[in-house]
C-alpha positions in Angstrom: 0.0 0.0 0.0 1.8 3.1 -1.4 2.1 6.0 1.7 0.5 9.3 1.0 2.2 12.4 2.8 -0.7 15.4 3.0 0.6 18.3 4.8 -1.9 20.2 6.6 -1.0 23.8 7.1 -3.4 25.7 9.4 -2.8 29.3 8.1 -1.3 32.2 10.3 -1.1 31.3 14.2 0.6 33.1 16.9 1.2 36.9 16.6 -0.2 37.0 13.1 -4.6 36.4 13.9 -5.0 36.4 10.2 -8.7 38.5 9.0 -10.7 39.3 11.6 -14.2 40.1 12.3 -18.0 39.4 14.1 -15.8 38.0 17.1 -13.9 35.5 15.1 -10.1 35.1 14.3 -8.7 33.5 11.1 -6.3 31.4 12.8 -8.8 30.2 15.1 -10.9 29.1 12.4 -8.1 27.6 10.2 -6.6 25.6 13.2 -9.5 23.9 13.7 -10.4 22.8 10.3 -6.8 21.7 10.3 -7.4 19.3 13.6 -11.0 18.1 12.3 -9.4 16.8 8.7 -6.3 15.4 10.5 -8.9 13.2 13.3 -11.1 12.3 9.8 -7.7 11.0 7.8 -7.0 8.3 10.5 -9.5 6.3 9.3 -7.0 6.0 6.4 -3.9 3.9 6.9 -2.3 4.8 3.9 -2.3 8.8 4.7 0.9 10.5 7.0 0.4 13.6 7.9 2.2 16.9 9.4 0.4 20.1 10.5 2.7 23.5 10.2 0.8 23.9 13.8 -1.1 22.3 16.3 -1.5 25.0 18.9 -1.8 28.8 18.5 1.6 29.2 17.5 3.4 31.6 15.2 5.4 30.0 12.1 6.7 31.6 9.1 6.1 30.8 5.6 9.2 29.7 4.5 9.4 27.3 7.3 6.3 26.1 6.3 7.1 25.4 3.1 10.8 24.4 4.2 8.9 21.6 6.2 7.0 20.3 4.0 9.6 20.1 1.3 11.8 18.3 3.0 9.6 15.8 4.4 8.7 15.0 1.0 4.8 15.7 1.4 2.5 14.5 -1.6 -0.3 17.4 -1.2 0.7 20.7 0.6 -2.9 21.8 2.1 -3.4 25.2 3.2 -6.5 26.0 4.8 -7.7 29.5 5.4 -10.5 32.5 5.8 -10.7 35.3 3.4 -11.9 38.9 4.0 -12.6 42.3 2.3 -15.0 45.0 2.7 -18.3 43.8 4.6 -19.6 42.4 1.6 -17.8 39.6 0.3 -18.4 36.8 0.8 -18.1 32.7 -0.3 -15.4 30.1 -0.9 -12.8 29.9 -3.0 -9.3 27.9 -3.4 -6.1 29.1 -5.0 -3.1 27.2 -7.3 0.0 28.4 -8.2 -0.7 30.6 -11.4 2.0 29.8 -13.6 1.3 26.4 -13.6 0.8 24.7 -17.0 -2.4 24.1 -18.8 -1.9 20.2 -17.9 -1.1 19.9 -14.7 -1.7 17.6 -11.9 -2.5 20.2 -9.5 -5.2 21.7 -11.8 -7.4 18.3 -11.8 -6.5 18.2 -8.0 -8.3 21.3 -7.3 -11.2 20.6 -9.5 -12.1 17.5 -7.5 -11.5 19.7 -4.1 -13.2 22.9 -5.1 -16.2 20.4 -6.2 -16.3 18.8 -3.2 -16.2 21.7 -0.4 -18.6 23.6 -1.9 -21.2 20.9 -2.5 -21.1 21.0 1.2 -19.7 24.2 2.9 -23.5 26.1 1.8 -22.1 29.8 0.7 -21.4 31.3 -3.0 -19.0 30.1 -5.3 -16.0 32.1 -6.0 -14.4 30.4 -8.3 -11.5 28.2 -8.7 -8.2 31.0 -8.9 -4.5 31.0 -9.2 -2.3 33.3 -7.2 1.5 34.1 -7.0 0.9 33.0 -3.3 4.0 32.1 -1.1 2.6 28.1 -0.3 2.0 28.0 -3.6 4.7 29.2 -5.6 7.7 27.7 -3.1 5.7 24.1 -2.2 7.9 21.3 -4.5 4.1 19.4 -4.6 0.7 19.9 -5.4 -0.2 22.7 -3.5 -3.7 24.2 -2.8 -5.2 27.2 -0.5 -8.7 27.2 0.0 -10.3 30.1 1.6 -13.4 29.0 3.3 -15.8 32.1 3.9 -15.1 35.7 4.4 -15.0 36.3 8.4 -15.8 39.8 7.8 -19.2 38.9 6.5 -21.8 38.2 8.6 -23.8 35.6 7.2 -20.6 33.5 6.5 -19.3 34.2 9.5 -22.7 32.9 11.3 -21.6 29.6 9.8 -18.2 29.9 11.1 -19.3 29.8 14.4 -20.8 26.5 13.9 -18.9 23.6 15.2 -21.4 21.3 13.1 -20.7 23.4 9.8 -16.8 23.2 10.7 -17.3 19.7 10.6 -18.9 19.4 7.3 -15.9 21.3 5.5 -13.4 19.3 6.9 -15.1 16.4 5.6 -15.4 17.8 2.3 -11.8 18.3 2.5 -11.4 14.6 3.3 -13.8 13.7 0.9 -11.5 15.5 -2.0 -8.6 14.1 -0.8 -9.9 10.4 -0.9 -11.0 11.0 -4.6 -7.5 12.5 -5.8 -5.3 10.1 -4.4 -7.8 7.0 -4.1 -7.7 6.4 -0.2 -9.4 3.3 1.4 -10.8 3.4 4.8 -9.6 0.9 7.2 -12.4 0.8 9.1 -15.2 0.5 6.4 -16.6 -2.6 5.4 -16.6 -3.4 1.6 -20.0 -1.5 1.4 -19.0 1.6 3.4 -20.8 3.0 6.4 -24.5 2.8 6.1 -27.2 4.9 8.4 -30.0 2.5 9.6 -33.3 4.0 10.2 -34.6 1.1 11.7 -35.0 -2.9 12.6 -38.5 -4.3 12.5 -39.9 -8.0 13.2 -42.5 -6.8 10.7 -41.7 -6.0 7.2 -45.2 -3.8 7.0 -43.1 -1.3 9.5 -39.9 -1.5 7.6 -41.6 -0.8 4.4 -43.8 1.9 6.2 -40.6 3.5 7.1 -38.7 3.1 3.8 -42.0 5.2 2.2 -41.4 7.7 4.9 -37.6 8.3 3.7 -38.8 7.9 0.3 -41.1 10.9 0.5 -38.1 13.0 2.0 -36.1 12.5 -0.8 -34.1 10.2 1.2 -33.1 6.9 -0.5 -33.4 3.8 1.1 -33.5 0.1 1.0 -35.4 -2.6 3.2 -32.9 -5.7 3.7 -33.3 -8.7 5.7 -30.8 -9.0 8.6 -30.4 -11.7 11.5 -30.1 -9.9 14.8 -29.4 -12.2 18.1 -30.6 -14.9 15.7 -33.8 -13.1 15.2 -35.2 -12.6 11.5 -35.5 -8.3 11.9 -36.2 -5.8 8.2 -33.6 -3.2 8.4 -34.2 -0.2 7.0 -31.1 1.1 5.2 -31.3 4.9 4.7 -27.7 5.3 2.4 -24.4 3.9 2.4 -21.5 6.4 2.5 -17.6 6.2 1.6 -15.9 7.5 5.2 -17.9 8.3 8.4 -17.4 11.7 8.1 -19.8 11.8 5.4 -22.3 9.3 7.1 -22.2 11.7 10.0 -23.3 14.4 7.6 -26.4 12.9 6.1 -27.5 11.3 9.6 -27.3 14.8 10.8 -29.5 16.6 8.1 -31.5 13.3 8.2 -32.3 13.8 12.4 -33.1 17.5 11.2 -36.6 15.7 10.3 -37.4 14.0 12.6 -35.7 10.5 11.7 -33.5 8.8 14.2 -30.7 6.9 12.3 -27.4 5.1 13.7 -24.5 4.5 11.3 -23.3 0.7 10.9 
């Protein structure tokens, strides 16, 4: 199983706060994206990782780049907040702009950018290229996303959600297990699935399956032996990583329907 080095660099720290504004601090935010995707890759055996910082410490590009470089890291990840006038606002993520037409780190972004903003619920920006420090002095693949303008306050509402933290860290993860192809370790072959429920009946199981149905939630009745007892489960998705099965069991408790992942 080939190794995969992702560096994780949790922009500014220390004496530099980073933007600023409606009570929150750049660093702040960008640290703790940086901790949620490094607790979501150790589901993946195949994935080291280093973090420019784990604390609220101060670290200078060069050495972050220096770092990575000479650990010989396959992604260089660097996760921030943007901000501007009051106004802005929405996500966006940044190459190195003289890279060629062809690429690797061109797809790489593509399947990033896709995946965070599927989930992280503000405007699209765009996908952009920047003469950026990270970028231009990283010997890998190198991305910056900036996730929100903290100056904003209706993207800065979502900032201060641990739950929407959450989700765009697993989008992150989510992109990174598409570029480079990661496996779980602890998945089963069929992923992590959400069950809505076990029923000695299969009237109730299918009752409940309509339910989900009618929510725009797929789902599945399956027979399933439980403490040798013949029980309908109710299978409301099957997800990749349970980061994302945490996701959908959250939006899907949001109506009303208990689930459990398996």
């Amino acid at each position: 199983m080939k190794e995969m080095k992702i560096y994780l660099d949790a922009g500014h720290g220390g004496e530099d706060s980073g933007a600023i504004g409606n009570g929150l601090q750049e660093k702040e935010v960008a640290l703790d994206l940086a901790l949620r995707i490094r607790r979501m890759l150790r589901d993946y055996p195949q994935v080291l990782m280093k973090l420019s910082r784990t604390t609220d410490a101060t670290k200078s590009l060069p050495a972050r780049t220096n770092e990575a470089n000479s650990w010989g890291a396959n992604l260089f990840l660097s996760l921030h907040c943007n901000a501007f006038n009051g106004r802005a606002r929405g996500y966006e993520d940044f190459i190195y702009n003289k890279l060629p037409a062809g690429s690797v780190t061109r797809n790489y972004q593509t399947i990033l950018h896709e995946k965070v903003l599927g989930a992280i619920g503000i405007p699209n920006r765009g996908k952009k290229q920047a003469n950026f420090h990270v970028l231009r002095e990283s010997n890998m693949p190198a991305i910056l996303t900036e996730n929100g303008f903290i100056d904003h306050p209706e993207d800065a509402k979502w900032m201060k959600q641990a739950a929407w933290r959450e989700k765009v860290a697993a989008a992150h993860v989510e992109g990174l297990v598409k570029i480079f192809n990661l496996k779980s370790s602890s998945s089963s072959k069929e992923g992590y699935q959400l069950i809505a429920g076990s029923y000695a009946q299969k009237a109730n199981a299918t009752a409940r399956q309509a339910l989900l149905t009618s929510k725009q939630i797929p789902a599945t009745v399956k027979e399933a032996s439980i403490t040798g007892k013949k029980l309908y489960r109710v299978i409301a998705g099957t997800y990749p990583s349970r980061s994302a099965a945490e996701i959908a069991r959250k939006r899907i408790l949001q109506m009303g329907i208990e689930t459990f992942i398996f």
